[in-house]
C-alpha positions in Angstrom: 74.1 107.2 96.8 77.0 106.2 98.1 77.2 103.4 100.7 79.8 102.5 103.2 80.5 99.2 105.2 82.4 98.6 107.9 83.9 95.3 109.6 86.8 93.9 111.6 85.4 95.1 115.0 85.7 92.7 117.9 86.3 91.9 121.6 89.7 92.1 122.6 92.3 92.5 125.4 93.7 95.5 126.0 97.3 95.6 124.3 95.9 93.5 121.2 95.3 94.6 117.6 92.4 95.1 115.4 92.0 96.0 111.3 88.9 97.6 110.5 87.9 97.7 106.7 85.4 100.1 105.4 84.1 99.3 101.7 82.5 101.6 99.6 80.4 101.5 97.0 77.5 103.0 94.5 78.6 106.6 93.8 82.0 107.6 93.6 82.7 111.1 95.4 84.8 113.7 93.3 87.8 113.8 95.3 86.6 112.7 98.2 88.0 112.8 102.0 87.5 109.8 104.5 87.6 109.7 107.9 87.8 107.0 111.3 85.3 107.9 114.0 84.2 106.4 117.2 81.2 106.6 119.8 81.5 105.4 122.9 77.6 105.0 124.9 76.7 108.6 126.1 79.2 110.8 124.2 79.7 111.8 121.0 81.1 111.2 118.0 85.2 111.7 118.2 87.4 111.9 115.7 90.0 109.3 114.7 91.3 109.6 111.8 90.9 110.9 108.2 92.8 110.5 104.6 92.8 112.9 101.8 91.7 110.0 99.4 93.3 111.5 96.3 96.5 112.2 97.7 96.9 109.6 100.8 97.6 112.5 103.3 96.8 111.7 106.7 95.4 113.0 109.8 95.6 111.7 113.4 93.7 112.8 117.0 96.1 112.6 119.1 94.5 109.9 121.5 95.5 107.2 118.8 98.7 109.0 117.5 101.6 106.4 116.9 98.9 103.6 117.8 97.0 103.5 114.8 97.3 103.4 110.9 94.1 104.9 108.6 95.2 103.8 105.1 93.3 102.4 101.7 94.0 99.7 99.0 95.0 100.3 96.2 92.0 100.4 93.8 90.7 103.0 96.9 87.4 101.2 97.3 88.6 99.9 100.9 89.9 102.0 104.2 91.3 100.4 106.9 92.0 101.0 110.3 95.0 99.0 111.9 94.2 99.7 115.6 97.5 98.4 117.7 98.3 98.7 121.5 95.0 98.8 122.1 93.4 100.7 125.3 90.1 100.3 127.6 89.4 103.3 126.2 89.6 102.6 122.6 86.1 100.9 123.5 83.4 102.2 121.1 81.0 101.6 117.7 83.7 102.7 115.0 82.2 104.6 112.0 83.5 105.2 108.3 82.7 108.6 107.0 83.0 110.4 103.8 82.3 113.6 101.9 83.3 116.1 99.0 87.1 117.4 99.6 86.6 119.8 103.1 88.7 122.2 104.2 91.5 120.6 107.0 89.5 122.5 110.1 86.8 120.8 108.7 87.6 117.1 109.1 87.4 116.9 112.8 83.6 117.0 112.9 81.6 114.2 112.0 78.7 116.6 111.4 80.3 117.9 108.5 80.7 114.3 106.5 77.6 113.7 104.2 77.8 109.2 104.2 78.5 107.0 106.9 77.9 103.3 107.4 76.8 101.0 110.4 79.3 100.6 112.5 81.6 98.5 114.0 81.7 97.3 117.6 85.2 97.2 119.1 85.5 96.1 122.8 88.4 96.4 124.6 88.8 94.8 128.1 91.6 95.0 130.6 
């Protein structure tokens, strides 16, 4: 089983920064892909961002474009999410995801990640 934990989420101002960390552990994916997404009460779950994890490729929604950073250490048991400029409507429970190596259409979708952790709380007031 694999297991996923994420942390760094906060209350902040709007305009301030956040890192979110995601560890993993217990059973390592072949190849896996890992993804940022977010839930804000009453809607579902968006996409943020994702990582190839074996060859550090990235993907953005274009909400956070140019704002924030999805990358890993370097022993690739952590994800982070460097969260900058941030926005009222950044406001949500952040989730780590993961899953076998998908196909690109196919990291968008939280429905089609297999592990996910807690959540995180971020809060962003203005």
């Amino acid at each position: 089983q694999v297991q996923l934990v994420e942390s760094g989420g906060g209350v902040v101002q709007a305009g301030d920064s956040l890192r979110l960390s995601c560890a993993t552990s217990g059973r390592t994916l072949s190849n896996p892909d890992m993804a940022w997404f977010r839930q804000a009460p009453g809607k579902e779950r968006d996409f943020v961002a994702a990582m190839r994890w074996s060859g550090g490729h990235t993907y953005y929604s274009d909400s956070v474009k140019g704002r924030f950073t999805i990358s890993r250490d370097n022993a690739k048991t952590t994800m982070y999410l460097q969260m900058n400029s941030l926005k009222t409507e950044d406001t949500a429970v952040y989730y780590c995801e993961t899953n076998g190596r998908m196909a690109l259409a196919a990291l968008g979708s939280a429905a089609n990640y297999g592990y996910w952790g807690q959540g995180t709380q971020v809060t962003v007031s203005s």
